[in-house]
N, C-alpha and C positions, 0 to 999 in steps of 0.2 A: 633780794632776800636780806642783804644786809641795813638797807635803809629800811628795810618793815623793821626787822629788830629793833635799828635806833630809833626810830619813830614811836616803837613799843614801850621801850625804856626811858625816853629820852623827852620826847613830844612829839608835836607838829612843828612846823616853823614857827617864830615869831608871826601873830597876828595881830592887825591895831583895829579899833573902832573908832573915826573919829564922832565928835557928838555936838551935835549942834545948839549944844545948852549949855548951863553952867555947871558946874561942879556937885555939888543940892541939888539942884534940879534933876542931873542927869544921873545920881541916885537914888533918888527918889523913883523918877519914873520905872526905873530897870524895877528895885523890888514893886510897884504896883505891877509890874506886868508877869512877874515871875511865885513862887509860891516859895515858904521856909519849908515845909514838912514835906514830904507825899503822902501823909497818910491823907490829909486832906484835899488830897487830885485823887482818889483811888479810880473814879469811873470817868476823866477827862484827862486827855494830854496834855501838859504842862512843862514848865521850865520849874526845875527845883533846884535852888540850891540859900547859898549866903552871900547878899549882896552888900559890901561896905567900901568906906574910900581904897583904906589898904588889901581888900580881900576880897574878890568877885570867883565864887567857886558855883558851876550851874552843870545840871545833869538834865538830859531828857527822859521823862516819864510816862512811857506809856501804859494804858491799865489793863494789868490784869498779864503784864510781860514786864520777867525780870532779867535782865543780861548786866552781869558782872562787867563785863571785855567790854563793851560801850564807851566815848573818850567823854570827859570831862574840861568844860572851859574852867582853867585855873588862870583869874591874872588878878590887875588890880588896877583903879584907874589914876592919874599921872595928866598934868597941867603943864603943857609947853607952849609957850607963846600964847598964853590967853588961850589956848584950845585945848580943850578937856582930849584926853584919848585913852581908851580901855585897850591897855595892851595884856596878852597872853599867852599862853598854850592850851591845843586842843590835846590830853596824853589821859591814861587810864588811873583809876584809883591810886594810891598808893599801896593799900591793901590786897590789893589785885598783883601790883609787881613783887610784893616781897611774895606771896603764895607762888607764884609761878618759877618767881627765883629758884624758893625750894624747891620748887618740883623739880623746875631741869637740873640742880645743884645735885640733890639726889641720885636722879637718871645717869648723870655723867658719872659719881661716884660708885654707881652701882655698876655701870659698865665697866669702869676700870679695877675697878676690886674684881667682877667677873672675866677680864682679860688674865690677871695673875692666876685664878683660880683655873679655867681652862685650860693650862700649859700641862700643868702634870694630871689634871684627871680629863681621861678623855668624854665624860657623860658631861661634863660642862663645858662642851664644844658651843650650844646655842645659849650658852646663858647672858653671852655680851650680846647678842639682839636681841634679847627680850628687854634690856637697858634702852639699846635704839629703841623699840618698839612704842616703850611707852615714851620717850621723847616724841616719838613721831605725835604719838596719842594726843599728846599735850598740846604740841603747834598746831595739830587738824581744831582740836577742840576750839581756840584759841582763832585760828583763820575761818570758821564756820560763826563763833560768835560777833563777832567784830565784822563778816559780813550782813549778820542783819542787822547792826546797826550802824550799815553804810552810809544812811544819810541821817546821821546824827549830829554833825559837823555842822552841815548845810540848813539843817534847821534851825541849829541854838545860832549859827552866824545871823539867818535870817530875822527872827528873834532878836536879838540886840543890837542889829543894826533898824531895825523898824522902829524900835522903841528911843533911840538914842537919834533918831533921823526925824527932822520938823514936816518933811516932805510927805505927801498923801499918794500912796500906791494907785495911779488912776490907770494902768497897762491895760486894765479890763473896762475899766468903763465906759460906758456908751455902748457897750459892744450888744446887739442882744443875744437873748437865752439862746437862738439855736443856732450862732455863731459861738459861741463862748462853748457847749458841746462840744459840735464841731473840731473847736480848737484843742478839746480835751486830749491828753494820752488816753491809754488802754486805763481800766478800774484799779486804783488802787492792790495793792496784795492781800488785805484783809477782804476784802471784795471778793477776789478770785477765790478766796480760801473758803469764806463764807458759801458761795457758791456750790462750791465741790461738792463740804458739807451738806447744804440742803438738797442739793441733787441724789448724793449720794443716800440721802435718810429715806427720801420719798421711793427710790427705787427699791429699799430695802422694806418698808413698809407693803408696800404693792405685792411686792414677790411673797411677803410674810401670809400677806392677806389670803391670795391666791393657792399655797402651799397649804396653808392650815398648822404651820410652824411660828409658834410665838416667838420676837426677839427679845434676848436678854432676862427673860425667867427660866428656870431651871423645873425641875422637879424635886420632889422630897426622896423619891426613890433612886435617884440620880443620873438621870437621863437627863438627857442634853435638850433634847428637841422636848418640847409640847407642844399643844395642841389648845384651840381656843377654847375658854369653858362656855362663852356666849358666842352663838353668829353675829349676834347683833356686833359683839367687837373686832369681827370679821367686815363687815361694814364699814365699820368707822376708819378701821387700820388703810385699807383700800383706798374711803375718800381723804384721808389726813395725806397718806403719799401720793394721789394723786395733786393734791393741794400745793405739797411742796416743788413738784416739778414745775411748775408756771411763775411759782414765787423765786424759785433759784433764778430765772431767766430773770427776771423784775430785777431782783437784788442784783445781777450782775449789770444791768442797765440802771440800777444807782436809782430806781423811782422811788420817790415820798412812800408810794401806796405798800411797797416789798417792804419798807420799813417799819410804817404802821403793823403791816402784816406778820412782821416777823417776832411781835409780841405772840399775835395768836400761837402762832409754830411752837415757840418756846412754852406756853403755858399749858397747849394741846396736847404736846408731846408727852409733858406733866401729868395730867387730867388720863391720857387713856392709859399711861401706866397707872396708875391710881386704879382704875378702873377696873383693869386686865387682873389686878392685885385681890379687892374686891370679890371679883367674880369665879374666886378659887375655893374648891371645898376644902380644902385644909389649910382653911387661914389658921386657924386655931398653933397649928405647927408653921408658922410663918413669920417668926418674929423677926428676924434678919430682916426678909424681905421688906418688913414694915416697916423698920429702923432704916434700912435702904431708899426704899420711897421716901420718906421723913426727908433724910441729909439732900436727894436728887431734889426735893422743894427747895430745897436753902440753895442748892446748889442753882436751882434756874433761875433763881432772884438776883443770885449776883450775876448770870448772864444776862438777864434782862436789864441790870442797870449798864453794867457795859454795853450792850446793844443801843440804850441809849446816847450812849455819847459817841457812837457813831452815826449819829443821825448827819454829821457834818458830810457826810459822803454822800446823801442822797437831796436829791431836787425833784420838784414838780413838774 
């Protein structure tokens, strides 16, 4: 417990890169392989940060996921005996520690103000745990984000030792395609989640179909459930989740073709809402709805370019 703290506040240990170039060289090559902004990574994962002689600051970017608590390589590169080495720490924003400062600073102030207060009134018997309480709040928050970006370390390490390294990653090569499977882990986490996701839509479509229960339009008189205005969209809803059942399987098996396919899903998805929309007699009293359909377009454009740049996850 107490070296997470220091680790929190403090860093990681010292880590060094050495680099098999020169000095120029070997920053130069780190910013070609890394990016200054994010906004220009938004739909590919990247290294961002500021790369110069005295100041190498780099974050990983993944799109479309934002984690504060995430560690950050802070160092600078340093010339001993003719060999360039990028020494630093892997530790959290700066802006990240003074906010948290607060908070537990806070927390521990308000317990202790609520201990004095306690003594002579007895109705503020719980009010120094609701102090703990939201300490607690803070560390779960705090141990839950910095677990998903467990292997944030191991990739920016990966990352600038590739770039700073003359040497050609050949561990796979020769190998062929259904050894190299094979040798695969289990699917990525976005993988499995994606999965769930389109499992989960196609089953809820089907049952929709089935029931005569629309998902996700309402009524104007304010009932929950409706009903289809078209059979015909009773059809489509039935073949769309059946659709998605055999593609969640694909996607979890990582194929090119669940990839291609997962444009359809996203855009189909789009299309029979649109439809379902449509096919209502009181569009005229439907303007939400419209304005709704509208923003879920925009909204499935930016899914679809994200879904693009996970095409790295899938093979033929």
């Amino acid at each position: 417990m107490f070296r997470w703290m220091r680790e929190l506040w403090v860093g990681s240990d010292l880590v060094e890169f050495e680099s098999s170039f020169g000095l120029a060289e070997s920053i130069e090559r780190l910013k070609a392989a890394t990016r200054h902004w994010a906004m220009f990574t938004p739909f590919r994962e990247a290294a961002v940060g500021t790369v110069t002689e005295s100041r190498v600051s780099l974050q990983r970017v993944i799109p479309m996921v934002h984690n504060s608590f995430k560690p950050l390589f802070v160092g600078r590169f340093q010339v001993r005996q003719n060999q360039v080495v990028l020494t630093g720490r892997f530790a959290l924003h700066w802006s990240v520690k003074l906010f948290m400062g607060f908070w537990f600073g806070f927390c521990v102030l308000f317990t202790a103000l609520a201990l004095f207060t306690a003594v002579p009134g007895p109705h503020a018997t719980f009010m120094p745990l609701e102090g703990l309480a939201m300490m607690a709040c803070g560390i779960g928050v705090m141990r839950i984000c910095m677990w998903f970006s467990r292997n944030d370390q191991a990739w920016l390490s990966e990352v600038i030792r590739t770039v700073l390294s003359n040497q050609v990653a050949i561990a796979s090569k020769g190998l062929p395609p259904d050894e190299l499977r094979s040798s695969q882990k289990r699917p990525p986490t976005v993988i499995v989640i994606v999965t769930a996701m389109l499992a989960l839509q196609g089953l809820m479509f089907c049952v929709s179909a089935i029931t005569d229960i629309q998902p996700s339009l309402g009524d104007p008189s304010g009932s929950v459930f409706t009903h289809y205005a078209d059979v015909r969209l009773r059809y489509l809803s039935v073949i769309y989740g059946a659709v998605m059942l055999p593609l969640a399987f694909d996607v979890y098996r990582q194929r090119m073709f669940a990839w291609r396919m997962g444009f359809l899903a996203l855009f189909g998805g789009a299309a029979l809402q649109a439809l379902s929309l449509f096919a209502r007699e009181d569009l005229g009293n439907a303007r939400q709805t419209i304005i709704f359909c509208v923003a879920s377009l925009v909204i499935t454009i930016v899914w679809a370019c994200w879904w693009y740049a996970q095409r790295v996850h899938f093979h033929d």
